[in-house]
PDB file of N, CA, C and O in Angstrom, chain B, residues numbered from 101:
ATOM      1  N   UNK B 101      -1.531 -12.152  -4.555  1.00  0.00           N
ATOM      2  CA  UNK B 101      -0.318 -11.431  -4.157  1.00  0.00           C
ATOM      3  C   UNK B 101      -0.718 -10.147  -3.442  1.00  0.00           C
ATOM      4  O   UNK B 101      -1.625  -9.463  -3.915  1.00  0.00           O
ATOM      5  N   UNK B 102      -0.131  -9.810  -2.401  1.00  0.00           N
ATOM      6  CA  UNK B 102      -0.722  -8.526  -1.745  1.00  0.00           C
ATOM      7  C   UNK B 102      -0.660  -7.566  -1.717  1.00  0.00           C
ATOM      8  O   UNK B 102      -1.133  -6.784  -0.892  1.00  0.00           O
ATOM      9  N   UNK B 103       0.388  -7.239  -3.287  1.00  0.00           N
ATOM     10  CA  UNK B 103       0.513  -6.065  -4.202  1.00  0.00           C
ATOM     11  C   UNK B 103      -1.030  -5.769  -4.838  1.00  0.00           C
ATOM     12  O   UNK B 103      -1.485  -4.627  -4.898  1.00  0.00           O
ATOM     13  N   UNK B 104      -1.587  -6.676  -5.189  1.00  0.00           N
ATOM     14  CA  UNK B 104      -3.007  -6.027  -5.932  1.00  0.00           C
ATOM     15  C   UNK B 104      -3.982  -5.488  -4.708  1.00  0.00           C
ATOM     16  O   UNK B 104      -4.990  -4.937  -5.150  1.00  0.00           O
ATOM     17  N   UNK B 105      -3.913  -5.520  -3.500  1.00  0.00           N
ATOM     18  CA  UNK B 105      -4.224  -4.631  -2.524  1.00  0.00           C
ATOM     19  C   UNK B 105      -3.553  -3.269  -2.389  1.00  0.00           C
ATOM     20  O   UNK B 105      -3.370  -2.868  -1.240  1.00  0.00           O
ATOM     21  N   UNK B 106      -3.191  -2.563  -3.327  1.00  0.00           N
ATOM     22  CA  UNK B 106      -2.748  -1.312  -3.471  1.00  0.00           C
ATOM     23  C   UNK B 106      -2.797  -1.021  -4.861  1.00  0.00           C
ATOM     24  O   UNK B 106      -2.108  -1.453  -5.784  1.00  0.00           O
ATOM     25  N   UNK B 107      -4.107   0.110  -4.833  1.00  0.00           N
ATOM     26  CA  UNK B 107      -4.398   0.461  -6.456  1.00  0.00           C
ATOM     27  C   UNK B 107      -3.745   1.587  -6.617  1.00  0.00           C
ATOM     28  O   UNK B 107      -3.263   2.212  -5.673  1.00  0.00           O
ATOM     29  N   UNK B 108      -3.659   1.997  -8.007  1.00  0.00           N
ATOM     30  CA  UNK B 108      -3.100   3.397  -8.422  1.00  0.00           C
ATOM     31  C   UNK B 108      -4.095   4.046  -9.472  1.00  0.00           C
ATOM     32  O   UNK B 108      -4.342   3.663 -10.615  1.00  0.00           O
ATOM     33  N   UNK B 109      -4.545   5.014  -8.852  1.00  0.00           N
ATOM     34  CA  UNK B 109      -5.385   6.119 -10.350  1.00  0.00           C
ATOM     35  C   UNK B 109      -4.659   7.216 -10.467  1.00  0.00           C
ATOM     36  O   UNK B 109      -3.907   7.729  -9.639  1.00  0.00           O
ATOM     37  N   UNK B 110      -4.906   7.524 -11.469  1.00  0.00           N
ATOM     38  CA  UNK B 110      -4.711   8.767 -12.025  1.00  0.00           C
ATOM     39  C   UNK B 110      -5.673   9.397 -12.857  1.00  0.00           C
ATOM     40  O   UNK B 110      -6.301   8.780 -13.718  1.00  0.00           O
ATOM     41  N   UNK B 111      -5.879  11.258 -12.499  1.00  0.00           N
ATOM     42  CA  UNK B 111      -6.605  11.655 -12.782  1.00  0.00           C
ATOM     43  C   UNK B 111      -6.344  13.260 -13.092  1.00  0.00           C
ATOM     44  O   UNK B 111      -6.308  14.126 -12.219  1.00  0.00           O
ATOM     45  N   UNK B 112      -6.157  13.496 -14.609  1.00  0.00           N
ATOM     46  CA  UNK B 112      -5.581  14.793 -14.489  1.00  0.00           C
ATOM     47  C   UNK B 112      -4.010  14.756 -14.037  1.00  0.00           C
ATOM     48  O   UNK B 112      -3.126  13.948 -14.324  1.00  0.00           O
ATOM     49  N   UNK B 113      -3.992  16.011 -13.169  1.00  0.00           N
ATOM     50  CA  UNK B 113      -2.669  15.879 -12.679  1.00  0.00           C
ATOM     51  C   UNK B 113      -2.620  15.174 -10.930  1.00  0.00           C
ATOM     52  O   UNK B 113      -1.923  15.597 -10.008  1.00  0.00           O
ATOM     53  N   UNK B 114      -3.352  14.294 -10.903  1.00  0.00           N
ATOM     54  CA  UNK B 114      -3.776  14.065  -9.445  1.00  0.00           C
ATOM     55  C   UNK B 114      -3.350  12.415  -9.241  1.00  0.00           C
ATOM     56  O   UNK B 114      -4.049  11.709  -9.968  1.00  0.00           O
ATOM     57  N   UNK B 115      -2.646  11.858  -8.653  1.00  0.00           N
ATOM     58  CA  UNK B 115      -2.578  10.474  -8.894  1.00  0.00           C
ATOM     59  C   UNK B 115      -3.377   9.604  -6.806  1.00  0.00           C
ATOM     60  O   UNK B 115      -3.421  10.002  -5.641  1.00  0.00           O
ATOM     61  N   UNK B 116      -3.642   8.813  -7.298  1.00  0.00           N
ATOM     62  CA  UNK B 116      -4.373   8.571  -5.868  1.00  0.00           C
ATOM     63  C   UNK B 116      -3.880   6.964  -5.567  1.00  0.00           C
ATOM     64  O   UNK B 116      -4.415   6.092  -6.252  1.00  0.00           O
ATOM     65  N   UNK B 117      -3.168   6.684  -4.852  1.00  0.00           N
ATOM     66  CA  UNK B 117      -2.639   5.271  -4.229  1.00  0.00           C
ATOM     67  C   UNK B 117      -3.822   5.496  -3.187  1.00  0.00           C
ATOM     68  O   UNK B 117      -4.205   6.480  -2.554  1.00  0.00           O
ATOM     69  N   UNK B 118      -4.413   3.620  -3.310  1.00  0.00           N
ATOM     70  CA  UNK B 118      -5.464   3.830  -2.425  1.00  0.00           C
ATOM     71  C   UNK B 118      -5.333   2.186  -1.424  1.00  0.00           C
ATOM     72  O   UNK B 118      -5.807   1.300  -2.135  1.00  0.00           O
ATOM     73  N   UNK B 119      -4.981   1.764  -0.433  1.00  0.00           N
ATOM     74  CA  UNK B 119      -4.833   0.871   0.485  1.00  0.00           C
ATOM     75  C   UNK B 119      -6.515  -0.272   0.170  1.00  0.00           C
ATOM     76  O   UNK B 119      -7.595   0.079   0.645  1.00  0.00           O
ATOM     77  N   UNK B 120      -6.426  -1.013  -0.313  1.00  0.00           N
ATOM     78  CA  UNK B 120      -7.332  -1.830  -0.667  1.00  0.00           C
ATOM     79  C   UNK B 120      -7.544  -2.897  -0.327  1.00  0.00           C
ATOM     80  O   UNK B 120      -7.829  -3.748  -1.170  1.00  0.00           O
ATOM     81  N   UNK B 121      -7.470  -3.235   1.152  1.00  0.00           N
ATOM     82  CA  UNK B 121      -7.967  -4.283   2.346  1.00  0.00           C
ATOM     83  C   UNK B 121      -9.155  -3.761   3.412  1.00  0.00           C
ATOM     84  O   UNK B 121      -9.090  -3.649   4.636  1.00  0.00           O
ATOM     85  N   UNK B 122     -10.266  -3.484   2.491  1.00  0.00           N
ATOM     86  CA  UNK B 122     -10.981  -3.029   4.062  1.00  0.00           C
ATOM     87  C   UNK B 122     -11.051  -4.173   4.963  1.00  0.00           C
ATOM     88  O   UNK B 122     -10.213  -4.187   5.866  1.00  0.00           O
ATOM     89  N   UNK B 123     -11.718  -4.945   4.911  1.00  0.00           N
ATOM     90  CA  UNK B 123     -11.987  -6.468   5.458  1.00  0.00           C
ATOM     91  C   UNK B 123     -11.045  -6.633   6.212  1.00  0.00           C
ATOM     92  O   UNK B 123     -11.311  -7.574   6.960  1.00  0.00           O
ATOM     93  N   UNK B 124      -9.580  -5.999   6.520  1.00  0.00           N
ATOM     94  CA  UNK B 124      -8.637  -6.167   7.451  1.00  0.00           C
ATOM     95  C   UNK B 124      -8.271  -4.591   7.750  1.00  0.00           C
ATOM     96  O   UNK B 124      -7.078  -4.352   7.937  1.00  0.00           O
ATOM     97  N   UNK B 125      -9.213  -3.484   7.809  1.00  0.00           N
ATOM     98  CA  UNK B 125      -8.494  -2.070   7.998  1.00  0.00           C
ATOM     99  C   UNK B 125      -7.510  -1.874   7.532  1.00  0.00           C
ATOM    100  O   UNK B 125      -6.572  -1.294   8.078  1.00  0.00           O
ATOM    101  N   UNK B 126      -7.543  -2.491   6.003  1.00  0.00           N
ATOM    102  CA  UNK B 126      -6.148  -2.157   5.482  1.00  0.00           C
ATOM    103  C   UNK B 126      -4.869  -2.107   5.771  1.00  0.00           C
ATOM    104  O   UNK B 126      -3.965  -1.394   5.336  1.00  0.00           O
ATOM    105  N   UNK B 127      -4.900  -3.090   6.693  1.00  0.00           N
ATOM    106  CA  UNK B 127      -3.498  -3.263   7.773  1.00  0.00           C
ATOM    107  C   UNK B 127      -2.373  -3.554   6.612  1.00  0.00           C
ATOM    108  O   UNK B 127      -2.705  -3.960   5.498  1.00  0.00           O
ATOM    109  N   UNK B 128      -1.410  -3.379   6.875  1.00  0.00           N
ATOM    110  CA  UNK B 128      -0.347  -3.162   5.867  1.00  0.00           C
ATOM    111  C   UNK B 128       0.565  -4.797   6.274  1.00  0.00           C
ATOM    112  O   UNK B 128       0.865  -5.305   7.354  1.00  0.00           O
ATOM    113  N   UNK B 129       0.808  -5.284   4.685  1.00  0.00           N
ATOM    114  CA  UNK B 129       1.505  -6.848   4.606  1.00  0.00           C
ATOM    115  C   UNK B 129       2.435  -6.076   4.132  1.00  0.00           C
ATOM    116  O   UNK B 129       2.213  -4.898   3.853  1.00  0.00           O
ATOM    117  N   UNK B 130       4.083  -6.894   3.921  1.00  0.00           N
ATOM    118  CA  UNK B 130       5.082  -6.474   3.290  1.00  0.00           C
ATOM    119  C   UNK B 130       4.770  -6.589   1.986  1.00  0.00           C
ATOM    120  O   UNK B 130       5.883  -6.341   1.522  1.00  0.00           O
ATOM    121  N   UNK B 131       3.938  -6.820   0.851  1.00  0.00           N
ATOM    122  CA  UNK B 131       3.713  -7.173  -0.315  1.00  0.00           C
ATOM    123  C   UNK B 131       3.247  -5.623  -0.627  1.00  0.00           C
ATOM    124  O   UNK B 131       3.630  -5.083  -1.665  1.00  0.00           O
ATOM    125  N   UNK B 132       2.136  -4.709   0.615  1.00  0.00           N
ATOM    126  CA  UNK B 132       1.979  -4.050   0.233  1.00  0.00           C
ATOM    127  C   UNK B 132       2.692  -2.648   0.396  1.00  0.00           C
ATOM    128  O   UNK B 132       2.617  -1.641  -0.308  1.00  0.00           O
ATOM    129  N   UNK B 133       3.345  -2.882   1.449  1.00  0.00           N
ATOM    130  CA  UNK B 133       4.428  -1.600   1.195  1.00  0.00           C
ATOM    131  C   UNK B 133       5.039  -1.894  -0.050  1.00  0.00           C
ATOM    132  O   UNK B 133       4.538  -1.039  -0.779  1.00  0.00           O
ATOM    133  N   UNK B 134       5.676  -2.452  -0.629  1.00  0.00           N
ATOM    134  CA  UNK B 134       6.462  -2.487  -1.788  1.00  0.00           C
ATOM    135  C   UNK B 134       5.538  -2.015  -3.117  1.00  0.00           C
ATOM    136  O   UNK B 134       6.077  -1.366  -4.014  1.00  0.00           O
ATOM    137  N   UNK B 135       4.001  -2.409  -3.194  1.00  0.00           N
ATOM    138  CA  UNK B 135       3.172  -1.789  -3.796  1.00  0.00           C
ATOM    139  C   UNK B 135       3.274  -0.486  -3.431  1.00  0.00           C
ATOM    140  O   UNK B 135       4.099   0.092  -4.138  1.00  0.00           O
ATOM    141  N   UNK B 136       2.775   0.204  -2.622  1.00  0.00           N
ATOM    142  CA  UNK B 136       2.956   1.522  -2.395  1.00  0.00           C
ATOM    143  C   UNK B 136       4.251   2.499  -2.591  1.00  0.00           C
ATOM    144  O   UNK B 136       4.212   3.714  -2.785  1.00  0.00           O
ATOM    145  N   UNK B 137       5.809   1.379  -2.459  1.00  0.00           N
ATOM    146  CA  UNK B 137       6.397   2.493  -3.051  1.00  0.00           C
ATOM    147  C   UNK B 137       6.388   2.618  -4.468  1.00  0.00           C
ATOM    148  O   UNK B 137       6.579   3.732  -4.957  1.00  0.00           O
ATOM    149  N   UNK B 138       6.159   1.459  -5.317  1.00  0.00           N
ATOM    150  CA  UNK B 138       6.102   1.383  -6.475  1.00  0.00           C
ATOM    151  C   UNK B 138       4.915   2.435  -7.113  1.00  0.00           C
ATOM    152  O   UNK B 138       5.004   3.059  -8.170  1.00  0.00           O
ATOM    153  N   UNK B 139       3.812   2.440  -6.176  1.00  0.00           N
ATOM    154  CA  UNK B 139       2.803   3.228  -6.822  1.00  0.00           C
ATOM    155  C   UNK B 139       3.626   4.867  -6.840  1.00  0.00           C
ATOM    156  O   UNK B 139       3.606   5.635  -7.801  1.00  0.00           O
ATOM    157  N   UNK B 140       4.202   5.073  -5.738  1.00  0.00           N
ATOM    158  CA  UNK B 140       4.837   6.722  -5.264  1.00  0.00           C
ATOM    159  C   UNK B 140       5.669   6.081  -6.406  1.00  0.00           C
ATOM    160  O   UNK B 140       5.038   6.255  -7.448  1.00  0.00           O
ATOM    161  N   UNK B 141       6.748   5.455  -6.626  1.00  0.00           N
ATOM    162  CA  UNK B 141       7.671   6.016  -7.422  1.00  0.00           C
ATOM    163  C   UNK B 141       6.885   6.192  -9.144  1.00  0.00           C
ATOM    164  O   UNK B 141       7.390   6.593 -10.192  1.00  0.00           O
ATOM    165  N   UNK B 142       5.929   5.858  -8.938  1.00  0.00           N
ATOM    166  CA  UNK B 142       5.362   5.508 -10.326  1.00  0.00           C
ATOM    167  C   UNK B 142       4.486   7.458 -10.948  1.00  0.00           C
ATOM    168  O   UNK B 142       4.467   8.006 -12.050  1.00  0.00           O
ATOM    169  N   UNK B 143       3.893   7.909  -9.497  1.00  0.00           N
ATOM    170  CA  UNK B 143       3.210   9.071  -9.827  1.00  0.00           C
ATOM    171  C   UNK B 143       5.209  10.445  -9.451  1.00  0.00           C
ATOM    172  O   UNK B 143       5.356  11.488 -10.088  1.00  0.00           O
ATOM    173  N   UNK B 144       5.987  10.089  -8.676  1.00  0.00           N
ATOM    174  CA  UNK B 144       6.872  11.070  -9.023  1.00  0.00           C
ATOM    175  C   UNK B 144       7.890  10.886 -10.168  1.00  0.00           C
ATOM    176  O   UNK B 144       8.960  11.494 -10.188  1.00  0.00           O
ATOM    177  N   UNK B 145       7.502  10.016 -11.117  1.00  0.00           N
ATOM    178  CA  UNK B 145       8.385   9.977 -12.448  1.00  0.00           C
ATOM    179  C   UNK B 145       7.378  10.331 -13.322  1.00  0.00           C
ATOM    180  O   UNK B 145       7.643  10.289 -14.523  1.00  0.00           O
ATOM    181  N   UNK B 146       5.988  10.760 -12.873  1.00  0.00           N
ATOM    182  CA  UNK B 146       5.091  11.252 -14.010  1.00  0.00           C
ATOM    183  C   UNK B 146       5.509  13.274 -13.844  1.00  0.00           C
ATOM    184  O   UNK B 146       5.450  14.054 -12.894  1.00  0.00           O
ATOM    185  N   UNK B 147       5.710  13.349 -14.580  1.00  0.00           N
ATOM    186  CA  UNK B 147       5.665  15.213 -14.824  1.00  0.00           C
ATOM    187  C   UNK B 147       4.543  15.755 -14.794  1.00  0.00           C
ATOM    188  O   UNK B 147       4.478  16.984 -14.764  1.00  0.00           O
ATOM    189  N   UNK B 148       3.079  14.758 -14.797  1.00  0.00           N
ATOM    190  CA  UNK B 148       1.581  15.401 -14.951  1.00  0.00           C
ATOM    191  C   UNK B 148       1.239  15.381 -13.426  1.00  0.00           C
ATOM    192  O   UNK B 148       0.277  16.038 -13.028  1.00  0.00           O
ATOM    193  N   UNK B 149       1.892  14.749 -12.684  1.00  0.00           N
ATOM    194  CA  UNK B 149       1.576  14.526 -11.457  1.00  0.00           C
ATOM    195  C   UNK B 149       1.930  15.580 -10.440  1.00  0.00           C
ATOM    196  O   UNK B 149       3.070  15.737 -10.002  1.00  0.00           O
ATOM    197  N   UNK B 150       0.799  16.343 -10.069  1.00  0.00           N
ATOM    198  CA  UNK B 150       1.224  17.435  -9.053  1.00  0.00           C
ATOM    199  C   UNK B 150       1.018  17.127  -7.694  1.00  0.00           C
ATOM    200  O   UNK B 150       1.590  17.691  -6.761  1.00  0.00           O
ATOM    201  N   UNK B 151       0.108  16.130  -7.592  1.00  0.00           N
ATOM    202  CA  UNK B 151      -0.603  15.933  -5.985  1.00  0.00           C
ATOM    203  C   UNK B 151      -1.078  14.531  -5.902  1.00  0.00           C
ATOM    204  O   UNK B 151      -1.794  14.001  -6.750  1.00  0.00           O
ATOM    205  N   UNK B 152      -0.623  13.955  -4.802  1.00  0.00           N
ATOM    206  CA  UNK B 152      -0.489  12.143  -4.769  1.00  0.00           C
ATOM    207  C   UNK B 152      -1.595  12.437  -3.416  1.00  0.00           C
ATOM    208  O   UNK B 152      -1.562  13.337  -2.577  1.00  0.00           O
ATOM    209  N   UNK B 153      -2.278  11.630  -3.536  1.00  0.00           N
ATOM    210  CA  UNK B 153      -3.531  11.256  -2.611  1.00  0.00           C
ATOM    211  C   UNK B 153      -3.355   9.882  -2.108  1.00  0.00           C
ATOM    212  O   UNK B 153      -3.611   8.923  -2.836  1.00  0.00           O
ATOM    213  N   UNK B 154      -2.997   9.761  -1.091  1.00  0.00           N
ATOM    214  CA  UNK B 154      -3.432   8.176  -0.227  1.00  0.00           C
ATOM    215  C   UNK B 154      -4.245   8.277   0.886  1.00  0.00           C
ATOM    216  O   UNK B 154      -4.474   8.933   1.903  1.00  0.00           O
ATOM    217  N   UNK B 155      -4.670   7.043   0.025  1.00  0.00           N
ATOM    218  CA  UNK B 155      -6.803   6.886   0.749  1.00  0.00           C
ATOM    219  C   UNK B 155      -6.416   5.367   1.072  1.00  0.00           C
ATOM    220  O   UNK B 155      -5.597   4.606   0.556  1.00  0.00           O
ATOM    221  N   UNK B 156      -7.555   5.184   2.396  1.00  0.00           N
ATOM    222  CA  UNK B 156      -7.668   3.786   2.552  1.00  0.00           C
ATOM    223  C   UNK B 156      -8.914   3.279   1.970  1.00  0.00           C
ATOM    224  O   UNK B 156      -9.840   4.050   2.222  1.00  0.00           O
ATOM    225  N   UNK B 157      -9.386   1.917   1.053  1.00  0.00           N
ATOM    226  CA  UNK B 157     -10.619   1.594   0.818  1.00  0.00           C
ATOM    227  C   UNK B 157     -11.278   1.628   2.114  1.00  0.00           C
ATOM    228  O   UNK B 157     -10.625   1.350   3.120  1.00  0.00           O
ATOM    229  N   UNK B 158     -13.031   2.076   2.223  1.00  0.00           N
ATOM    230  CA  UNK B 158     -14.067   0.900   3.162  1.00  0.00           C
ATOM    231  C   UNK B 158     -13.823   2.609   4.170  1.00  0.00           C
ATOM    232  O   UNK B 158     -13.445   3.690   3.718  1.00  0.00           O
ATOM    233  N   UNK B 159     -14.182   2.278   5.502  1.00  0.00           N
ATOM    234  CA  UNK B 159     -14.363   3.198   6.414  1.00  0.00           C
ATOM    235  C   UNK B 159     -13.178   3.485   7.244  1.00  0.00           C
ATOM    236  O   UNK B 159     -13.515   4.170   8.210  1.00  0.00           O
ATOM    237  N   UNK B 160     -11.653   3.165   7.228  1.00  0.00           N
ATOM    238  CA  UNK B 160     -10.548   2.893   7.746  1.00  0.00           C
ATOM    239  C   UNK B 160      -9.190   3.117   7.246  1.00  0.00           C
ATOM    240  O   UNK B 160      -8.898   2.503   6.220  1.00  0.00           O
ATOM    241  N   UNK B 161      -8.349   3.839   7.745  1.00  0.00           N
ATOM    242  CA  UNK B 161      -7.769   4.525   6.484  1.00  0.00           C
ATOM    243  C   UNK B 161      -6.533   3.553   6.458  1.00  0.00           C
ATOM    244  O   UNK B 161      -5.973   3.366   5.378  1.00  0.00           O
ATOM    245  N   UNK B 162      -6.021   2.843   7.737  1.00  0.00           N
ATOM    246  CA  UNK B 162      -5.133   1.750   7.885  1.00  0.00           C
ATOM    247  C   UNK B 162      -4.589   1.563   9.511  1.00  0.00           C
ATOM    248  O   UNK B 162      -4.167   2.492  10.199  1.00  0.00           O
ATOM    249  N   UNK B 163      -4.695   0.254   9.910  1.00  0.00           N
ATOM    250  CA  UNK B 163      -4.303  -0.061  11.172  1.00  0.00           C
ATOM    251  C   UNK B 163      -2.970  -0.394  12.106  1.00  0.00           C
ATOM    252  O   UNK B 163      -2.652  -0.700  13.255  1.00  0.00           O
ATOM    253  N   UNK B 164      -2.360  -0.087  10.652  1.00  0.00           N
ATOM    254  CA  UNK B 164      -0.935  -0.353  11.031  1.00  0.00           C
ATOM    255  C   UNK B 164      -0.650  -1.555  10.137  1.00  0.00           C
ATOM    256  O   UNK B 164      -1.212  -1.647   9.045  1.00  0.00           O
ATOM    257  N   UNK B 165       0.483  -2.775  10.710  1.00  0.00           N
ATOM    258  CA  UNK B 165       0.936  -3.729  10.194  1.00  0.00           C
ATOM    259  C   UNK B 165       0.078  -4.852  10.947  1.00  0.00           C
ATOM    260  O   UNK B 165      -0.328  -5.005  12.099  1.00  0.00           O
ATOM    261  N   UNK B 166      -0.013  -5.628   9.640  1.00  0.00           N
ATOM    262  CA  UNK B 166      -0.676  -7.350  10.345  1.00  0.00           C
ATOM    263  C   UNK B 166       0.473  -8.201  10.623  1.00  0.00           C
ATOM    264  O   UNK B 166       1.234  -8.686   9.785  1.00  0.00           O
ATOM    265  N   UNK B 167       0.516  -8.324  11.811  1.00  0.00           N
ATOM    266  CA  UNK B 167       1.126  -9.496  12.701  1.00  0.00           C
ATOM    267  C   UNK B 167       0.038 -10.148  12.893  1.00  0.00           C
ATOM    268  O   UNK B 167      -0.336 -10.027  14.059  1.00  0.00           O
ATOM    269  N   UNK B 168      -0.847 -10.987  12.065  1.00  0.00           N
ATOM    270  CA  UNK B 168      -1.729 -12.000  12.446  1.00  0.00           C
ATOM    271  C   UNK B 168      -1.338 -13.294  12.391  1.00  0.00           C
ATOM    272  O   UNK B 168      -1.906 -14.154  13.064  1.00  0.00           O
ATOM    273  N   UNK B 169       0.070 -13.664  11.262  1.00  0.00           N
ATOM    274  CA  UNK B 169       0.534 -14.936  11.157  1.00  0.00           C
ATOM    275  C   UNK B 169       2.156 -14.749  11.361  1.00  0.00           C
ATOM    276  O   UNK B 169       3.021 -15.112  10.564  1.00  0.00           O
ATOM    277  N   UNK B 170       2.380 -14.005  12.796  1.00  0.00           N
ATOM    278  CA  UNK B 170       3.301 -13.355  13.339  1.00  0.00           C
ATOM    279  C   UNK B 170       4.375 -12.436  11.955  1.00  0.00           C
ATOM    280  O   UNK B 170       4.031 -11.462  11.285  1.00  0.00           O
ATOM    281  N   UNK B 171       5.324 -12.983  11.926  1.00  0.00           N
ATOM    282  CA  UNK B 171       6.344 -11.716  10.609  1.00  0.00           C
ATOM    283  C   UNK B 171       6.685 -13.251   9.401  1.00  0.00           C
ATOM    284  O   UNK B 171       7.660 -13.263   8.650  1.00  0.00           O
ATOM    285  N   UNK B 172       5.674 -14.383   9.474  1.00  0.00           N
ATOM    286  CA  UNK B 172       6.182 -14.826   8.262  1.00  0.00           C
ATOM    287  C   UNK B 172       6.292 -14.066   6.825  1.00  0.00           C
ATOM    288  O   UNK B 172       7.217 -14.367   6.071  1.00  0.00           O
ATOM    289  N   UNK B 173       5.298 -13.037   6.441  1.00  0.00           N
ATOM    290  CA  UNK B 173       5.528 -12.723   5.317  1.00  0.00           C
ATOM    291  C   UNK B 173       6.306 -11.331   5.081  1.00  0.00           C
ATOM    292  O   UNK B 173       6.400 -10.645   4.063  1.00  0.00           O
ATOM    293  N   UNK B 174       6.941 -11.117   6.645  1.00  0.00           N
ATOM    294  CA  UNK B 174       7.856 -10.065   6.322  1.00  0.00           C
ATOM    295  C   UNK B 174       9.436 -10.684   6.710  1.00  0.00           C
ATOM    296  O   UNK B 174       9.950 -10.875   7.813  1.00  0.00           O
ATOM    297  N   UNK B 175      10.212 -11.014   4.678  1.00  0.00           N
ATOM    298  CA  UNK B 175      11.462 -11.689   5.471  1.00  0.00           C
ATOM    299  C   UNK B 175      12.602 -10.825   6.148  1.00  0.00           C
ATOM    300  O   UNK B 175      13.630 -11.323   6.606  1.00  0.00           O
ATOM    301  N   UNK B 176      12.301  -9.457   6.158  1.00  0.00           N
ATOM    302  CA  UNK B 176      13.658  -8.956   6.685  1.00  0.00           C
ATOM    303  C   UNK B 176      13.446  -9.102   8.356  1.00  0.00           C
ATOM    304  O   UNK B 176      14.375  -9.260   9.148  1.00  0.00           O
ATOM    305  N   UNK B 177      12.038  -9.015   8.708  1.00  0.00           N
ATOM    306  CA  UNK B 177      12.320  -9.673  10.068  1.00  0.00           C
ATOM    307  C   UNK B 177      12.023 -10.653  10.542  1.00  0.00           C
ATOM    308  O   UNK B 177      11.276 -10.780  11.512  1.00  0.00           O
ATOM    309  N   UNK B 178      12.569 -11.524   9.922  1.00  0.00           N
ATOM    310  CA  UNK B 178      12.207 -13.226  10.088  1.00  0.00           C
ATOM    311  C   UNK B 178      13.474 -13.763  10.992  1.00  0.00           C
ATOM    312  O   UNK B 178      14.607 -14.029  10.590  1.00  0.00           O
ATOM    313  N   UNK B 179      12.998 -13.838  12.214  1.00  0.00           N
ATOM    314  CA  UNK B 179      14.332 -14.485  13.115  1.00  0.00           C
ATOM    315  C   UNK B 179      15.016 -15.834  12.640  1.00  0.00           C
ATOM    316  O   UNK B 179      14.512 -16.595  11.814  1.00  0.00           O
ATOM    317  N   UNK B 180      16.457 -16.061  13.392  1.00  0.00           N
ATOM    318  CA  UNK B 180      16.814 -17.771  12.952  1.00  0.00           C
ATOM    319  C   UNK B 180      15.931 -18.507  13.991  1.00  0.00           C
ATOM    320  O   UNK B 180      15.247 -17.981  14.868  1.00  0.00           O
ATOM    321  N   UNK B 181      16.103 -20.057  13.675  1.00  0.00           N
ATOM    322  CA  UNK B 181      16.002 -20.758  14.270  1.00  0.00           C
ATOM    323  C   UNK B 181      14.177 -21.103  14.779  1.00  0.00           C
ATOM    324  O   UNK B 181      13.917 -22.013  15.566  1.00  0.00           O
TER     325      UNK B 181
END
């Protein structure tokens, strides 16, 4: 699922969402935006949380969105027909 390509630590008062596809520059699937807001909504309902860090794994911090198997796995823009 391409939610487990978006980790969450926490450390102290520091929480760090980190993009975890190097092997694709961490290009962003719809599985993983929804990870990522879940991770944000997860460190601003913590009260220990002062400072949210997003890192990309590998040397790349993210390339944007993968259109490699055009928008099948994104259904809100999935045309008819």
């Amino acid at each position: 699922m391409p939610r487990d390509f978006v980790k969450y630590g926490k450390a102290g008062a520091i929480a760090t969402i980190t993009l975890d596809r190097p092997e694709k520059f961490n290009a962003l699937r719809g599985g993983m935006v929804r990870g990522i807001e879940e991770a944000l909504k997860a460190a601003n309902r913590d009260d220990d949380v002062r400072v949210i860090v997003l890192e990309g794994a590998g040397d790349h911090f993210c390339a944007g969105a993968d259109f490699s198997d055009g928008l099948k796995h994104v259904r809100a823009h999935k045309e008819d027909g």
